[in-house]
DRENTI-384114 format. One line per 10 residues: number of its first residue (from 1); their letters; for each residue x, y, z of C-alpha. Coordinates in steps of 0.25 Angstrom, whole numbers, padded with zeros to 4 digits. Example, Ala and Ser with C-alpha at 12.3 -4.5 7.8 and 13.67 -1.06 7.14 Angstrom:
1	AS	0049:-0018:0031  0055:-0004:0029 $
END
This chain:
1	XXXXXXXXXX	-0318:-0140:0006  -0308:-0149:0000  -0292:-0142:0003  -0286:-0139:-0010  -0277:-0147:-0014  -0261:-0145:-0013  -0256:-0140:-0025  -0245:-0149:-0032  -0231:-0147:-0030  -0230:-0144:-0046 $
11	XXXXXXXXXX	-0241:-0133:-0044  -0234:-0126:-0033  -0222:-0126:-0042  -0230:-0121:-0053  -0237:-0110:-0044  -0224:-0106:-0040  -0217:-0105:-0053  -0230:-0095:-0058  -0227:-0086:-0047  -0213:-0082:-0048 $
21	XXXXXXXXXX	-0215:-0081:-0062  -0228:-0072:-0058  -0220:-0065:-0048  -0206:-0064:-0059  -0216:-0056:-0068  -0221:-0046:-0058  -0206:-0044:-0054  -0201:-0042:-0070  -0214:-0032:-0073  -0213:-0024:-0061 $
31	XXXXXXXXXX	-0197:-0024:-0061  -0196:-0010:-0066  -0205:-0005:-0054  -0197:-0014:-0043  -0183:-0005:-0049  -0192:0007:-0049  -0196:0004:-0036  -0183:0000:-0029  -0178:0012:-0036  -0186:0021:-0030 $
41	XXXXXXXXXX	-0185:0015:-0015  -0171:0017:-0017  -0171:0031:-0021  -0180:0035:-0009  -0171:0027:-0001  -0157:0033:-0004  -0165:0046:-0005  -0169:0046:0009  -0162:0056:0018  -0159:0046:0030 $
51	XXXXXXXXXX	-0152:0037:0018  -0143:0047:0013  -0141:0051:0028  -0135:0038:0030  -0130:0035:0015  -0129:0047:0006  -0137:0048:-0007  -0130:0048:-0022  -0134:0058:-0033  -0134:0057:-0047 $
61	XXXXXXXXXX	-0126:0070:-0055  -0134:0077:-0066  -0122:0075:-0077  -0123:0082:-0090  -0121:0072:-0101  -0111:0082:-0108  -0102:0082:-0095  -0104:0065:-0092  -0090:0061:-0093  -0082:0049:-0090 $
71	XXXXXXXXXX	-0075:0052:-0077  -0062:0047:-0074  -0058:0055:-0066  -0062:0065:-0055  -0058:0077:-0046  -0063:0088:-0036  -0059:0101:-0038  -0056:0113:-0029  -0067:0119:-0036  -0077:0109:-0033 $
81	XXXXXXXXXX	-0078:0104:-0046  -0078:0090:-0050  -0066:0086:-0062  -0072:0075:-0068  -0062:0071:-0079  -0064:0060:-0091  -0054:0064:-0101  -0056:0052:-0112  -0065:0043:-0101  -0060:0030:-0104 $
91	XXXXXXXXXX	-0067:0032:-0119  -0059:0030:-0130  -0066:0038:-0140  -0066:0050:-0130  -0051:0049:-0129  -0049:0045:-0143  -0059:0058:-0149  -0050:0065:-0136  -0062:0069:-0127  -0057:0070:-0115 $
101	XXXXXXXXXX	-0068:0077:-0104  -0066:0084:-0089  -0080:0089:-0083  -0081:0097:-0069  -0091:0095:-0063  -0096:0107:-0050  -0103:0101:-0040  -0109:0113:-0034  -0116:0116:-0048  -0117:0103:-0055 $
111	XXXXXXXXXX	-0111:0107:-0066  -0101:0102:-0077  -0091:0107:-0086  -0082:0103:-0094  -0067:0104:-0095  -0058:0103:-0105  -0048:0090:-0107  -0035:0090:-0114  -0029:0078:-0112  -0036:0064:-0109 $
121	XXXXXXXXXX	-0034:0063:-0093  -0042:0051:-0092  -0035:0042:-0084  -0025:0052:-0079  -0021:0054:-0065  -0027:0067:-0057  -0023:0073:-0044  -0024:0087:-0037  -0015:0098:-0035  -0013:0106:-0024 $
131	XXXXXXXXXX	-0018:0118:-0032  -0031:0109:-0035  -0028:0106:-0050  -0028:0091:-0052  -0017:0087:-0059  -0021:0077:-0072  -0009:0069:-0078  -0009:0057:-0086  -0022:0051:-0093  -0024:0044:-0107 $
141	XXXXXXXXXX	-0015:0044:-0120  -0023:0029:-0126  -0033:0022:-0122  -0032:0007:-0120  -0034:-0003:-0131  -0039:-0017:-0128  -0032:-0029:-0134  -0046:-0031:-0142  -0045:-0019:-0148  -0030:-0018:-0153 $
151	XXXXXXXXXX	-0028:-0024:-0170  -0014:-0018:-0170  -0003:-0024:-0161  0004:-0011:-0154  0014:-0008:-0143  0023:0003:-0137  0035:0005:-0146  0048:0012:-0139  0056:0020:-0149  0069:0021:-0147 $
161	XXXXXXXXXX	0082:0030:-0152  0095:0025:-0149  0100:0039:-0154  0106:0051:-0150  0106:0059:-0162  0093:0067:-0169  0083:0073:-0160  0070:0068:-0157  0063:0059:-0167  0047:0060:-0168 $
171	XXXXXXXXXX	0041:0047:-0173  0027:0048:-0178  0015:0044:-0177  0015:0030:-0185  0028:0027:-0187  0032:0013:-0190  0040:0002:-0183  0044:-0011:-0188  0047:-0023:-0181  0057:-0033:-0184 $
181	XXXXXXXXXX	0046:-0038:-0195  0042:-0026:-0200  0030:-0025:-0193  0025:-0011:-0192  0021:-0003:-0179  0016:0012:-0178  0017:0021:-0169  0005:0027:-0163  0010:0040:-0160  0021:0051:-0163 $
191	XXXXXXXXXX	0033:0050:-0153  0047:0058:-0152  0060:0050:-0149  0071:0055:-0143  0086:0054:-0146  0093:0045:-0138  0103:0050:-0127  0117:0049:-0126  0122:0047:-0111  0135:0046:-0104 $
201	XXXXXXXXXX	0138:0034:-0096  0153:0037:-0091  0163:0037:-0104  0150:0032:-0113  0139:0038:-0119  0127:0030:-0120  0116:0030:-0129  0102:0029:-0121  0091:0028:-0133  0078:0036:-0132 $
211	XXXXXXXXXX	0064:0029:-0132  0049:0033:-0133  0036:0023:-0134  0024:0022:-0145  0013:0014:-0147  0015:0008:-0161  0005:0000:-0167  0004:-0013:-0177  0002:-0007:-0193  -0004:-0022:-0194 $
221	XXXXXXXXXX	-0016:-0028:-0186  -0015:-0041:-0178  -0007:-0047:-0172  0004:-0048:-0183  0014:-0036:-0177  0011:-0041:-0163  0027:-0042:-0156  0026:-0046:-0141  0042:-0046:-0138  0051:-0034:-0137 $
231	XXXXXXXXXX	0056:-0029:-0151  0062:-0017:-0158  0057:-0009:-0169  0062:-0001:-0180  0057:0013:-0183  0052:0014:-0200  0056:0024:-0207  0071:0027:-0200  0084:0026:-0208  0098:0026:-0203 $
241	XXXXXXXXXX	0102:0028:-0190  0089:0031:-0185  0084:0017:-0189  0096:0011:-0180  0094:0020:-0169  0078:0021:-0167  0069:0009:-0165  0056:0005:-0158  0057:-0006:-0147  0042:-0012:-0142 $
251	XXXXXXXXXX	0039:-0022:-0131  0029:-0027:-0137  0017:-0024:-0148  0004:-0030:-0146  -0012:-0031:-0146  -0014:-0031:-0130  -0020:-0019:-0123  -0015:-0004:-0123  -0018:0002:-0109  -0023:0016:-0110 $
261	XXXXXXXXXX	-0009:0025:-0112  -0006:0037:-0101  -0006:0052:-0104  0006:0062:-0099  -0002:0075:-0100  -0006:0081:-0087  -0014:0093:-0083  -0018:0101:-0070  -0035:0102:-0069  -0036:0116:-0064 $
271	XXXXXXXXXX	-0049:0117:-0056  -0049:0134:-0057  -0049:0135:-0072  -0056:0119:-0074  -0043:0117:-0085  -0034:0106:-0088  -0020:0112:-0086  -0008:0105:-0094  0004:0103:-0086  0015:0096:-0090 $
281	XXXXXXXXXX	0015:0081:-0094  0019:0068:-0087  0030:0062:-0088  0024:0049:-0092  0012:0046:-0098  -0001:0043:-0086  -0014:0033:-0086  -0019:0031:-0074  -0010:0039:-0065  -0010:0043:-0051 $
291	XXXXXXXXXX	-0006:0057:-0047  -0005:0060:-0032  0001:0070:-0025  0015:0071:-0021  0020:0077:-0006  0028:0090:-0012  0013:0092:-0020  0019:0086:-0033  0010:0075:-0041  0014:0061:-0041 $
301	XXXXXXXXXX	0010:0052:-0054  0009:0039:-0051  0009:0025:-0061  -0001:0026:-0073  0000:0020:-0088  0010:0026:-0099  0005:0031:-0111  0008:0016:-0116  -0002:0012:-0106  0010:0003:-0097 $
311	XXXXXXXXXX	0010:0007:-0083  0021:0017:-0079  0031:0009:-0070  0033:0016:-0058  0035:0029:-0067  0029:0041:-0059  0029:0055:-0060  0029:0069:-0053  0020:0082:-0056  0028:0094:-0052 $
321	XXXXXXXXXX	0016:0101:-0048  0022:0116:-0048  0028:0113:-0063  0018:0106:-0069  0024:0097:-0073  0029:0080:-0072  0041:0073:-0067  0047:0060:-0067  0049:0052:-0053  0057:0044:-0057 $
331	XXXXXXXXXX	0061:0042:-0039  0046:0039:-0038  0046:0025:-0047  0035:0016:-0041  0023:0009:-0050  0009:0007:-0047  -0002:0004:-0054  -0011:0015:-0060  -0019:0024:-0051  -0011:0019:-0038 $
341	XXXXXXXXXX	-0019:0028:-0026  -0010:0036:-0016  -0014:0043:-0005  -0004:0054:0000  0000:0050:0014  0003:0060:0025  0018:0059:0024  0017:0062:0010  0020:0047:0004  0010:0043:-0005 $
351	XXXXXXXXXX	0002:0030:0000  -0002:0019:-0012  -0015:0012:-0007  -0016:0001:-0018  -0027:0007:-0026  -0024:0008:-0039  -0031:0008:-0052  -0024:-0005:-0060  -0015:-0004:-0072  -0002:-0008:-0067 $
361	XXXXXXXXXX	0006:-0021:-0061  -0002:-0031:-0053  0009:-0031:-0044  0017:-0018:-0043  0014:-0006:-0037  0001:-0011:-0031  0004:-0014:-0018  -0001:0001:-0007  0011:0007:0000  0017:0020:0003 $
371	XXXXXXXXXX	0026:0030:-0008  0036:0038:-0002  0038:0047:-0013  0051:0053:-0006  0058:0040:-0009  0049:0032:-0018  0048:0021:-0008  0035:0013:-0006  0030:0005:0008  0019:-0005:0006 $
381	XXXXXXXXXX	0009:-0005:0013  0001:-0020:0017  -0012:-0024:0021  -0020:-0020:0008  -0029:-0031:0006  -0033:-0038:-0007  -0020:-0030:-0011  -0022:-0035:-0027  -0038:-0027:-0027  -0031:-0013:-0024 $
391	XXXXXXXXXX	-0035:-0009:-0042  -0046:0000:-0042  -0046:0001:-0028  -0048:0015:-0021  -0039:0021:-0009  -0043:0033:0000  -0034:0041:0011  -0045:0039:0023  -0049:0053:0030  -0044:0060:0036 $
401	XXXXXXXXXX	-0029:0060:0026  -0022:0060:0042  -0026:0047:0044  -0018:0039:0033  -0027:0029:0031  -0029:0025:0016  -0042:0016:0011  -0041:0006:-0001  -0056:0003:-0006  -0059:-0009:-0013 $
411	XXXXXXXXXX	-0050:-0013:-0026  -0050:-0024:-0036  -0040:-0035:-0042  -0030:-0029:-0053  -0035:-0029:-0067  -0050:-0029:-0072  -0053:-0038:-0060  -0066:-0041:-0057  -0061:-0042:-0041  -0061:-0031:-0031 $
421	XXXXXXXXXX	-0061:-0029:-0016  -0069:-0022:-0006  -0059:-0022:0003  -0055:-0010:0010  -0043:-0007:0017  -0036:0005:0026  -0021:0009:0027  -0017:0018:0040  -0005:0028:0033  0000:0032:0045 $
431	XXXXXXXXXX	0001:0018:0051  0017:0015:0054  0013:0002:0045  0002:0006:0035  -0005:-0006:0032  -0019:-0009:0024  -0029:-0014:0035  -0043:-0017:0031  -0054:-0009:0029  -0069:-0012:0028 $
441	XXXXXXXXXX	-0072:-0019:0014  -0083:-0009:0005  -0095:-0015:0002  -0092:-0023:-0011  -0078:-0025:-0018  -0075:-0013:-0026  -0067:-0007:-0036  -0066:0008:-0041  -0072:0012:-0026  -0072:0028:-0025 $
451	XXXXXXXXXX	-0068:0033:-0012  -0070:0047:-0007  -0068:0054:0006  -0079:0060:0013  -0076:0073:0023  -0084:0065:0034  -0070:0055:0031  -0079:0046:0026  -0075:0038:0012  -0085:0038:0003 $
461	XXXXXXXXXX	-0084:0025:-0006  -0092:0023:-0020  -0092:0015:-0034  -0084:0004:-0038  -0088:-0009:-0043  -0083:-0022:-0041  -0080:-0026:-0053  -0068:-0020:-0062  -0076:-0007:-0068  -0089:-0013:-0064 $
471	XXXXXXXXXX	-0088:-0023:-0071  -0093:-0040:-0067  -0090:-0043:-0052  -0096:-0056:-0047  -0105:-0060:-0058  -0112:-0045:-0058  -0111:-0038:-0071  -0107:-0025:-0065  -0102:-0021:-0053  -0103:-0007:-0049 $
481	XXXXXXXXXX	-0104:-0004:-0034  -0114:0006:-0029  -0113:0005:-0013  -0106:0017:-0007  -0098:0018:0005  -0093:0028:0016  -0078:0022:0024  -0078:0029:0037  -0063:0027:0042  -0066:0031:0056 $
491	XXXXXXXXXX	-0076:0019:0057  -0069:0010:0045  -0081:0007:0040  -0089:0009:0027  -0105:0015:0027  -0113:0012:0017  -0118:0024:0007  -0128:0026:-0004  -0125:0018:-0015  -0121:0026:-0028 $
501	XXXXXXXXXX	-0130:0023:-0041  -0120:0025:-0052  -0109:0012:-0053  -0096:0018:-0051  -0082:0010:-0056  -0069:0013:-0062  -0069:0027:-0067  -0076:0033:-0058  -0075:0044:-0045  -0080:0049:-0032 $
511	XXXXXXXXXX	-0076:0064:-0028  -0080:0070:-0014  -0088:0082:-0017  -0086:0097:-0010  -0100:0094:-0005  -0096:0082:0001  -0103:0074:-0009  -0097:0063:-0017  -0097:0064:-0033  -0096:0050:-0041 $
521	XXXXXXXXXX	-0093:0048:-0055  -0088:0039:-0065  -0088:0024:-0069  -0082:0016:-0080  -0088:0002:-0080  -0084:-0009:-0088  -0099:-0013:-0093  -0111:-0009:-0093  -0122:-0014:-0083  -0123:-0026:-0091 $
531	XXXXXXXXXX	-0110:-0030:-0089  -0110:-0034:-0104  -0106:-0021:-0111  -0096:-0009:-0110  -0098:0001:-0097  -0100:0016:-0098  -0095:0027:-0091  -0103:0031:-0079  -0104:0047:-0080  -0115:0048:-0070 $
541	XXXXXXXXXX	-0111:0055:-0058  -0115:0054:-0043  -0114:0061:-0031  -0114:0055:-0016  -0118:0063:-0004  -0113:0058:0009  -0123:0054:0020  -0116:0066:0028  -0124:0076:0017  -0137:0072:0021 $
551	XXXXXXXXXX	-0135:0074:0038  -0144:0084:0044  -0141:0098:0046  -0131:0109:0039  -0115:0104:0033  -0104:0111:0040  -0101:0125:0032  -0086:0129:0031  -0089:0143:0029  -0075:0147:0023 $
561	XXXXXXXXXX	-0062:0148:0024  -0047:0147:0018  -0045:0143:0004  -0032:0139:0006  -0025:0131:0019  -0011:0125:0020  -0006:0113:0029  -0005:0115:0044  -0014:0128:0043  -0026:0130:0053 $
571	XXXXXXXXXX	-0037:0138:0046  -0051:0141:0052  -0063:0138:0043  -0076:0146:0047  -0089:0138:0048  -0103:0139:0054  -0102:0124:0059  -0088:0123:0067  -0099:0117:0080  -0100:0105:0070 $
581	XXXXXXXXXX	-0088:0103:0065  -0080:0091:0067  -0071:0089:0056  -0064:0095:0043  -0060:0088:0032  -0050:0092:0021  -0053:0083:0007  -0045:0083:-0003  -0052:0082:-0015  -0053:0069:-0026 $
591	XXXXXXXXXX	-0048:0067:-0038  -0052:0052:-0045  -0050:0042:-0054  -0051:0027:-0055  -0055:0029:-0040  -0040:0037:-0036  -0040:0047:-0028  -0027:0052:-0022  -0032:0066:-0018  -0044:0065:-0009 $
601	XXXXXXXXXX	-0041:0064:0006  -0047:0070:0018  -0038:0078:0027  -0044:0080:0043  -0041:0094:0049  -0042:0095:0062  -0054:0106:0066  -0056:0115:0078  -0072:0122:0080  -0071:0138:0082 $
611	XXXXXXXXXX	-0081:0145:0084  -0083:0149:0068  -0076:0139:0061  -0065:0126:0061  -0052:0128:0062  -0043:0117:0054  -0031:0111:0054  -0024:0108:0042  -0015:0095:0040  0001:0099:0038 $
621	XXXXXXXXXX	0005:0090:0029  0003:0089:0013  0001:0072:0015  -0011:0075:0023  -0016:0086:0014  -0010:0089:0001  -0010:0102:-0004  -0023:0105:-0012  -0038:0108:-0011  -0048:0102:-0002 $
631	XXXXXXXXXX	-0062:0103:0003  -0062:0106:0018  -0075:0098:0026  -0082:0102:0039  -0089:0091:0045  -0099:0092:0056  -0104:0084:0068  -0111:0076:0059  -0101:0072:0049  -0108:0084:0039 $
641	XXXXXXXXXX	-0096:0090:0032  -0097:0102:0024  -0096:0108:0011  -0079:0106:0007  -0073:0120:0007  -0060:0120:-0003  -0047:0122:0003  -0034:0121:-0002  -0022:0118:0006  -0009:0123:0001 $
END
């Protein structure tokens, strides 16, 4: 038999070209039961009891579509209950139509309810109380308007009356200014202005003229009425002496952007009766504050935008907590950018990490270092690397609080950036130079990291994205993170963790649960998955259990005990497991937003086995444990804990 002959070179081709079209149209038909089948693989994988052993396992919440809400914010309560609140939800026509929404949420029935909103508190700062109300102060007067968007040149008009005589003048809603050529500016709301004051300055008497701001708006579209230099205005309308004596002055009066405007109202969230309580108002008008706990118990609010949407310079303020009510500081004058992270230091100085969450100077108030608040002075601190990626950033006070050791996570450049970091790094407080040093980088650069302590004194670390609000990084169109990740501090290392299946970015949370469980919720990206067209808000919820729930064998039980303990006290605590026991853990609980948490930290009390029970120690001093409520942990042998028992510490 004749061999056959070799097929030409142009034939092979050909065959081969055939083929991968062959094989191309397999793949596209059967695409749908590749996914279904990777899909499934991957659900009995994660679903495996040796992986969530190793990894932990994620859950979706059954939420109610008349409870989904845009959460911005979100705190455990000494009831157990989750607040979960939106007010507006960065939507216009919510704040607009005034729909502002707080939800509970119990995660020992799974149920939600809903709970009235006075005010919108979106973008307001929260913290807790010794008593366990959270205290909520600032949030949203106006929304932003883009540049795109404005027809009418506006600006912040400041009236002012160089007289002493009368009483108060109110000036409508409307009322006309006119430049030096006529052209005519309203104001967009009503506003009193004082009489000037008369002071004495030796033998003289000086005239000091009063002032308050508005917005006032072009009557004319265009660019026309535009001014861009400093000018005075006159008030229509005003005869005689009033016309000499009151005016308008205005920087400037333009189509650029309006940032959102701050609120002043403020209220007390009582968990007991599940109500906003009005207390007084702040002294200055707040978007994006931080309020953190003072040594003496007070509240400290800290930066945030006026109610004109400029950054307060420096301008902070006091909660008086047993008055209800705010004061000026003026001895505490130091700016930072909006949503600056502090962490209560033993000593009770406030320790500034970097994190911050962006409006604000480039350059000042940027730089981590330590506020003594007895003097106002403030000690940098060096080290931090890629000291410019620190917005968006997310800062935990390492277990156990004793330590002094204070983590920054990820970060990205200043702006909408599309750079961030994964860099971690580690700051010893109690160091006699405290100095960043490097820590292990996370898996991916990051921004909006959620970090959340774990009674095992792991961190717990989820979301972000690294792209600005998951937007493009790197030529992807999208770039929501789902890895998730455990920091052991004693081995200064991260383990790897089931990754999440919801993309969480900038308006979103992670809560440590009384069950030990971690609850995730929120997201506000940019676009859609497309990457082409507007994003929207991620209302699904999900709950991570730690690999230490699915260990063989009972939880430790903390069969009861005192309500109530105050520093330095020894209390016993019955339990069934004391053999087992190896360590108790005091956690303070969260309260979110824009990935800041100033209130959760895991305080270590030192534990002696009796024959029925633990006996533990409780720290002396308010720096290592400020006053409030906290779930005490048990863990075992294994690094089980059990079930958080609440205590408060008085």
């Amino acid at each position: 038999m004749n061999p056959r002959p070799k097929p030409t070179l142009t034939r092979r081709l050909l065959s081969y070209l055939i083929t991968l079209v062959v094989l191309g149209f397999v793949v596209a038909v059967n695409r749908p039961m590749m996914a279904a089948a990777n899909e499934a693989y991957r659900e009995f994988t994660i679903n495996r009891q040796s992986y969530k052993e190793k990894y932990g396992h994620w859950s979706r919440l059954h939420v109610p579509d008349s409870f989904r809400v845009n959460a911005i914010h979100a705190a455990l309560l000494h009831t157990g209950k989750v607040l979960i609140i939106a007010g507006s939800g960065n939507n216009r026509e919510a704040f607009e139509a005034g729909t502002f929404r707080t939800v509970l949420f119990d995660p020992a029935t799974d149920k939600f309810t809903e709970v009235p909103t006075p005010t919108d508190v979106f973008c307001a700062g929260h913290t807790f109380l010794g008593n366990g109300n959270v205290l909520v102060a600032g949030g949203t007067k106006s929304y932003e308007r883009l540049e795109k968007d404005i027809t009418h040149a506006a600006g912040v008009m400041k009236l002012k009356n160089e007289s002493p005589n009368g009483g108060p003048r109110t000036f409508r809603k409307g009322t006309i200014l006119l430049s030096g050529d006529n052209t005519r500016y309203r104001t967009r709301a009503d506003v009193t202005l004082q009489p000037a004051k008369a002071m004495k300055h030796g033998d003289q008497t000086m005239i000091h003229a009063s002032e308050v701001e508005v917005w006032v708006d072009a009557e004319k579209a265009g660019d026309g009425p535009i001014v861009r230099k400093p000018a005075q205005y006159k008030v229509d309308g005003l005869t005689g002496d009033d016309q000499r004596n009151i005016y308008g002055l205005a920087d400037k009066i333009t189509r650029e952007k309006q940032e959102y405007g701050g609120d002043k109202t403020a209220y007390e969230f009582d968990p007991r009766t599940e109500r906003y309580v009005r207390v007084g108002d702040m002294v200055k008008h707040r978007w994006y504050p931080t309020l953190t706990e003072m040594p003496d118990g007070n509240v400290l609010a800290v930066s945030g935008l006026d109610e004109f949407g400029r950054l307060l310079p420096g301008d902070n303020e006091r909660y008086l907590v047993d008055r209800r009510r705010w004061e000026a500081t003026p001895g505490l004058k130091r700016q930072f950018p909006t949503y600056p992270a502090f962490h209560i230091m033993d000593d009770g100085r406030l320790f500034y990490s970097g994190s911050n969450s962006g409006y604000g100077s480039d350059k000042i108030g940027r730089t981590p270092g330590i506020w003594d608040l007895t003097n106002n002075s403030f000690t940098t601190t060096p080290g931090l690397r890629n000291p410019r990626m620190t917005e968006t950033s997310s800062s935990v006070l390492l277990p156990p609080a004793q330590e002094q050791k204070v983590m920054i996570f990820g970060g990205g450049a200043i702006g909408e950036s599309p750079v961030s970091t994964a860099r971690t790094d580690i700051i010893d407080l109690n160091a006699a130079k405290p100095a960043y040093r490097p820590g292990p980088d996370l898996p991916k650069p990051v921004r909006y990291l959620n970090a959340v302590i774990l009674p095992d004194d792991g961190v717990f670390t989820t979301g972000g994205s690294s792209g600005y609000r998951g937007g493009p990084y790197q030529g992807d169109a999208r770039s929501d993170l789902f890895n998730s990740q455990i920091y052991r501090p004693r081995a200064n290392r991260f383990e790897k963790a089931a990754d999440s299946t919801v993309g969480r970015n900038y308006h979103s949370e992670a809560i440590l649960l009384p069950d030990g469980r971690v609850i995730t919720l929120g997201s506000d990206p940019l676009y859609d998955e497309t990457g082409r067209n507007p994003g929207s808000f991620e209302k699904r919820i999900e709950v991570y259990s730690p690999p230490y729930l699915f260990k063989k064998g009972d939880r430790p039980v903390i069969s009861s005990g005192p309500a109530e303990v105050s520093h330095g006290s020894v209390i016993h605590f019955p339990t069934p497991d004391a053999g087992r026991a190896v360590a108790a853990r005091l956690i303070r609980p969260s309260a979110v937003t824009h990935v800041l948490d100033v209130d959760q930290r895991s305080v270590a009390l030192p534990l002696l086995r009796r024959p029925h029970g633990v006996t533990l120690t409780f720290p002396k001093r308010d720096g290592v444990m400020p006053s409030g409520w906290y779930m005490l942990f048990l863990v075992d042998d294994r690094g089980v804990p059990s079930v958080g028992r609440w205590v408060r510490v008085r």
